[in-house]
C-alpha positions in Angstrom: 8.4 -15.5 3.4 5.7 -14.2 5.1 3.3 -15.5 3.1 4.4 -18.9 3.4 4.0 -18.9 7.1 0.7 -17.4 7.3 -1.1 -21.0 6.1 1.4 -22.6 7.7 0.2 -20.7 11.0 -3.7 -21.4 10.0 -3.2 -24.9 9.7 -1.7 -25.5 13.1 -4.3 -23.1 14.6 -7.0 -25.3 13.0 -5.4 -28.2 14.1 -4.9 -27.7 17.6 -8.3 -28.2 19.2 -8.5 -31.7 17.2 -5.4 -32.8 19.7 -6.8 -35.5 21.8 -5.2 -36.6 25.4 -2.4 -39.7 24.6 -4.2 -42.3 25.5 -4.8 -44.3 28.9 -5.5 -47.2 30.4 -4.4 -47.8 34.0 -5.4 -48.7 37.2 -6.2 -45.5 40.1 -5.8 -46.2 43.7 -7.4 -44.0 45.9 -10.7 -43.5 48.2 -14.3 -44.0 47.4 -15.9 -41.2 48.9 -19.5 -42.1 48.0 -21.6 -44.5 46.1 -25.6 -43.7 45.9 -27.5 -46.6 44.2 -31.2 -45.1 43.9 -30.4 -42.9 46.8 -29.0 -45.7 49.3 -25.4 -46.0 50.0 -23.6 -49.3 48.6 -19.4 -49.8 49.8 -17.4 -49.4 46.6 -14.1 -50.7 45.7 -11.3 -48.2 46.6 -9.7 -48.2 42.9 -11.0 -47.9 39.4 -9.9 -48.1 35.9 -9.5 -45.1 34.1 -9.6 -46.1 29.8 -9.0 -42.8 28.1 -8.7 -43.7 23.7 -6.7 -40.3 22.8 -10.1 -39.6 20.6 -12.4 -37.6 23.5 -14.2 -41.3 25.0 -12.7 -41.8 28.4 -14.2 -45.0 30.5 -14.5 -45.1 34.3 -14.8 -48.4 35.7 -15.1 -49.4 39.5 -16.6 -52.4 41.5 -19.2 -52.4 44.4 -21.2 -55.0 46.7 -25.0 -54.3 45.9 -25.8 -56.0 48.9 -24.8 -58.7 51.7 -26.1 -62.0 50.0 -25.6 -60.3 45.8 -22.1 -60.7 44.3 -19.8 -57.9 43.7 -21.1 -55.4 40.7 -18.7 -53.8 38.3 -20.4 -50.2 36.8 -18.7 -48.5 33.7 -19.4 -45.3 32.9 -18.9 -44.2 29.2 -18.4 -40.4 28.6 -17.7 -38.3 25.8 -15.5 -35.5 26.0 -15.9 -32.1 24.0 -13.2 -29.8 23.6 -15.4 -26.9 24.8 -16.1 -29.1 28.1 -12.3 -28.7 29.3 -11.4 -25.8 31.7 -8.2 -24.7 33.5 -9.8 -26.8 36.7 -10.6 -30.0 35.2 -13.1 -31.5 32.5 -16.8 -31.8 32.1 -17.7 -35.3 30.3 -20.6 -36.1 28.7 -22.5 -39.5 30.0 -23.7 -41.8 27.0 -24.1 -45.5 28.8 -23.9 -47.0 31.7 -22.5 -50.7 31.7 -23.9 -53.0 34.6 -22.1 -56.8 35.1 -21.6 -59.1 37.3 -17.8 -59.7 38.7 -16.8 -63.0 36.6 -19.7 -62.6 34.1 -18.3 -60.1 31.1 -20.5 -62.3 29.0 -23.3 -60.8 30.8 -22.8 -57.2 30.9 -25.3 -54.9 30.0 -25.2 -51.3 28.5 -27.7 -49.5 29.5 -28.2 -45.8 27.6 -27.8 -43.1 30.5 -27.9 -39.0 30.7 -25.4 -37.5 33.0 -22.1 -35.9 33.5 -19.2 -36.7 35.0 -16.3 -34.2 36.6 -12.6 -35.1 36.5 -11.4 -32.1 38.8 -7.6 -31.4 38.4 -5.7 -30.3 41.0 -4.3 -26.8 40.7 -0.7 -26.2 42.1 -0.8 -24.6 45.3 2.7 -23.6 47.1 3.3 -23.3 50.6 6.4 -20.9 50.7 8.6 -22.2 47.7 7.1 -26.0 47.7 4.4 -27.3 45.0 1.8 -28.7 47.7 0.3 -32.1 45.9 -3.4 -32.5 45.5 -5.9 -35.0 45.0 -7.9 -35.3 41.4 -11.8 -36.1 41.9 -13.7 -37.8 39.8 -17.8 -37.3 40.2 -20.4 -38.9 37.9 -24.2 -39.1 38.0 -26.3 -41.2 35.9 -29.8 -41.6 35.6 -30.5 -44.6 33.1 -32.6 -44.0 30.6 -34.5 -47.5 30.2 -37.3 -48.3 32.9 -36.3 -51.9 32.8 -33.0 -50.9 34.0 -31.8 -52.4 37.2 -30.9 -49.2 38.6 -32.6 -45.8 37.8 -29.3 -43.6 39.2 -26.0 -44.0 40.1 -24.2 -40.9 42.1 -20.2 -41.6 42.5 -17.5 -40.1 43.5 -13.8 -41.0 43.9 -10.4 -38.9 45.0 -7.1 -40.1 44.0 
């Protein structure tokens, strides 16, 4: 008996860290805290999308205004996650590309590669007496694009929902 358990017990051992998150894809609502466009402040939209495939590439996409007379921007950063990259207070994500478009224009957008990281900070459980008190989740990415042609050369953003 024992022996038939103990590869029964390696395989889900070995399998565990291939478990990926279900996936996701769903509006957030919540503030925009700061967007940094080359260093200057540029008002962002105050929700994002958040696509997360189940297979370690999650997506955040959010709009801005690049300017008073430019039409709104929409940036999407693509991560990758590694299993070594997730911690009891959150995750650590990998930045790959950076895609840049115009709102109205998807047959416009361009990907652009990028180096960066972005945080998605969980909230850990804190009570007040016996009650769970509810915090917010942060999500922080900078990106410097790797192409000297690029539009942008960094994008600094982060967002609390």
């Amino acid at each position: 008996m024992m022996r038939a358990m103990l590869p029964l017990a390696l395989l889900l051992l070995a399998t565990h860290p291939a478990r990926a998150n279900p996936p996701i894809d769903e509006t957030k609502s919540g503030g925009c805290l700061e967007l940094k466009l080359d260093g200057r402040t540029s008002p962002c939209n105050h929700d994002f999308r958040l696509v997360d495939d189940g297979k370690g590439k999650v997506n955040f996409v959010t709009g801005y205004q690049e300017g008073q007379a430019k039409p709104e921007m929409v940036v999407n950063f693509a991560t990758t996650q590694a299993p070594d990259m997730e911690k009891a207070y959150g995750y650590a994500l990998r930045l790959t590309n950076v895609t840049l478009m115009t709102v109205g224009a998807p047959d416009r957008q361009r990907h652009w590669r990028a180096k960066g990281i972005c945080f998605l900070v969980k909230p850990n459980p804190v009570r007040a007496g016996t009650k769970v008190v509810r915090q917010d989740i942060v999500v922080m990415c900078s990106a410097t694009m790797a192409d000297a042609s690029a539009p942008v050369r960094r994008i600094d953003w982060k967002f609390v929902y």
